[in-house]
ROZANU-910463 format. One record per residue (C-alpha): x, y, z; residue number from 1; residue in one letter; chain. Coordinates in Angstrom, 3 decimals. Each point is the difference from the previous one (the first is absolute). Layout:
ROZANU-910463
SITE       xx       yy       zz   k r c
SITE        X        Y        Z NUM a A
...
This chain:
ROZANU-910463
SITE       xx       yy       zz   k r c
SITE    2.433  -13.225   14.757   1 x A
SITE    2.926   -1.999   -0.830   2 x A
SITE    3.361    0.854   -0.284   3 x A
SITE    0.418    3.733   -1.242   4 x A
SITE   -3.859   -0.068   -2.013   5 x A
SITE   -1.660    2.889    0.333   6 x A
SITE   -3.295    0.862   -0.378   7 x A
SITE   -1.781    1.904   -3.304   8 x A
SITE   -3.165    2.348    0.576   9 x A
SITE   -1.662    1.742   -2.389  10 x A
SITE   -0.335    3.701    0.599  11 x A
SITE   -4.095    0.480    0.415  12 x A
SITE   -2.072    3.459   -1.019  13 x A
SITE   -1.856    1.358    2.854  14 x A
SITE   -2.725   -0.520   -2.219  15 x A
SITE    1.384   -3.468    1.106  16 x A
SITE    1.201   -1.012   -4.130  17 x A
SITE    2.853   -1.958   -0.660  18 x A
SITE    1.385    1.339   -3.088  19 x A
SITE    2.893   -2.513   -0.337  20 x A
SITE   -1.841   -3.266    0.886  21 x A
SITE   -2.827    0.939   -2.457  22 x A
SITE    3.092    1.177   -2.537  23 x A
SITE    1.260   -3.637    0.188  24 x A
SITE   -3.705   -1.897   -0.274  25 x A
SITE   -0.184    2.194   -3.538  26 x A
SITE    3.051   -1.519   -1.347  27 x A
SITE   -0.036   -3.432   -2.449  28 x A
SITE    0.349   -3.153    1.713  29 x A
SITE    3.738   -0.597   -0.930  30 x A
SITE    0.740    3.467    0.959  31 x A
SITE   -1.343   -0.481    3.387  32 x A
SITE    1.580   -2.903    0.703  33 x A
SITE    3.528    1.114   -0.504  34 x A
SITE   -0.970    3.247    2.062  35 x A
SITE   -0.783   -2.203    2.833  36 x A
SITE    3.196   -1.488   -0.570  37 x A
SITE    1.573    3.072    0.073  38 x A
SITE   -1.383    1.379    3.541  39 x A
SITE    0.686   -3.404    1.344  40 x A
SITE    3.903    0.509   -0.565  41 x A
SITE   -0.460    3.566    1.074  42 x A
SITE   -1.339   -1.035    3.064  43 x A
SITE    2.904   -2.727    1.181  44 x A
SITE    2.550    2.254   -1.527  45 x A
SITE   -1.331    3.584    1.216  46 x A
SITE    2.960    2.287    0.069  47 x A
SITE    2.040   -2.487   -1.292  48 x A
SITE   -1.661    0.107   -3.146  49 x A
SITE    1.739    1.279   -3.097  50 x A
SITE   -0.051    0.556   -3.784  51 x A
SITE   -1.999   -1.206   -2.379  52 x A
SITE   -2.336   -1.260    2.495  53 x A
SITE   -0.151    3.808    2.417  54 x A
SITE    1.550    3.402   -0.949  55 x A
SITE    0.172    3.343    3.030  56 x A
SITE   -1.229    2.553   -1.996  57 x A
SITE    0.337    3.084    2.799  58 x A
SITE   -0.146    0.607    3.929  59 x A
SITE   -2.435   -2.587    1.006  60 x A
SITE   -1.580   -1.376   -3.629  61 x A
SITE    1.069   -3.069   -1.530  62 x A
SITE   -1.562   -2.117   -2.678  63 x A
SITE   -0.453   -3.109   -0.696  64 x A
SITE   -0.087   -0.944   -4.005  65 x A
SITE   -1.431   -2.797   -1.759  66 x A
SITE    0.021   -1.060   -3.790  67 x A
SITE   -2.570   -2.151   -1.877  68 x A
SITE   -0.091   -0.300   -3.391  69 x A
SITE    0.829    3.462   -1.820  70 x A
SITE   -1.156    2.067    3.000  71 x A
SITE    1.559    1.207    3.816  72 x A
SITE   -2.259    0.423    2.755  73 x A
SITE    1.348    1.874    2.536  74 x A
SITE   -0.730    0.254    3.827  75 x A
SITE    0.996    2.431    2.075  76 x A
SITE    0.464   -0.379    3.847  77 x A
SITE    2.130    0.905    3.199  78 x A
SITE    1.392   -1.501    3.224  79 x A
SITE   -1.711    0.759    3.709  80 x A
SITE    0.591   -0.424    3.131  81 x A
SITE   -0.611   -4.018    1.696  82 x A
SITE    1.470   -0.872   -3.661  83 x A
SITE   -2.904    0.442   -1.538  84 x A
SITE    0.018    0.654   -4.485  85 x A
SITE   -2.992    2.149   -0.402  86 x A
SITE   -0.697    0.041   -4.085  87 x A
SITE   -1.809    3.187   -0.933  88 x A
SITE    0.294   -0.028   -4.091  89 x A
SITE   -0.551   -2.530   -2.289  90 x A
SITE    0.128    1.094   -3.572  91 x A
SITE    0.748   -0.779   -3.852  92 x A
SITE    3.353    1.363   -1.237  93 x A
SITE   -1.012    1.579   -3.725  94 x A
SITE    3.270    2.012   -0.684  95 x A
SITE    3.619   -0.326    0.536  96 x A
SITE   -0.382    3.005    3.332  97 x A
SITE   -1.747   -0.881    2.936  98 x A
SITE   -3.278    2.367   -0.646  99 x A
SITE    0.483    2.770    2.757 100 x A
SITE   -3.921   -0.136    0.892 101 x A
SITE    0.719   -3.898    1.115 102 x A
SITE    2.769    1.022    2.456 103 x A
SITE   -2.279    2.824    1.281 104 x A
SITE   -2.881   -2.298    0.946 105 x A
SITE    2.566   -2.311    1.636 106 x A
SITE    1.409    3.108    1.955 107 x A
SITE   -3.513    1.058    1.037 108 x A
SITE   -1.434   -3.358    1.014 109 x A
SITE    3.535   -0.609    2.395 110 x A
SITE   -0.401    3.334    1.395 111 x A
SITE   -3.518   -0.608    0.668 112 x A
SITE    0.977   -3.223    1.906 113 x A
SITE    2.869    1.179    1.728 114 x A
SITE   -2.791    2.997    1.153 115 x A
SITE   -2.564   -2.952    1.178 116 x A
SITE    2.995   -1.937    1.416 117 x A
SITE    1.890    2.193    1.745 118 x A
SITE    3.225   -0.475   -1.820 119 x A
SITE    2.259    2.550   -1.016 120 x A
């Protein structure tokens, strides 16, 4: 790495799944490519990012939120130890609120990795 880059990982399933990779091969071409564009800053910036591009939403959750067209896709991700961004959630924003059930599959797939980890 290269100045202060770090590293994204997708959070896997044991079932060994990558819900956020196979969330971002779903989405339209366009769509993709200014996600891409997206985790790219998010990965030389890191926790320098800051609004629009990132937003903490609580203890160790932040997003990361994209717009294309008339929609917001929305992924949801956290910080680790060796400055690694571990992205858990990816999802399409429908209402004005952040659905509650999106958060709590973000909050269950971190603790999940933090239990396989060893984190905190």
């Amino acid at each position: 790495m290269t100045g202060g880059e770090w590293p994204l990982e997708y959070f896997v399933e044991d079932s060994g799944r990558v819900p956020v990779r196979e969330f971002v091969r779903e989405l339209d071409e366009k769509t993709y490519a200014r996600l891409q564009w997206s985790f790219e800053h998010l990965r030389q910036r890191n926790v320098q990012a800051r609004q629009p591009l990132v937003r903490h939403i609580d203890g160790r959750t932040w997003e990361l939120r994209e717009e294309s067209r008339t929609n917001i896709y929305q992924v949801l991700y956290f910080f680790f130890t060796g400055r690694r961004i571990v992205l858990l959630h990816g999802f399409q924003k429908k209402t004005r609120r952040r659905p509650q059930q999106e958060l709590a599959v973000a909050r269950q797939r971190l603790g999940r990795f933090l239990e396989r980890e060893g984190g905190e």
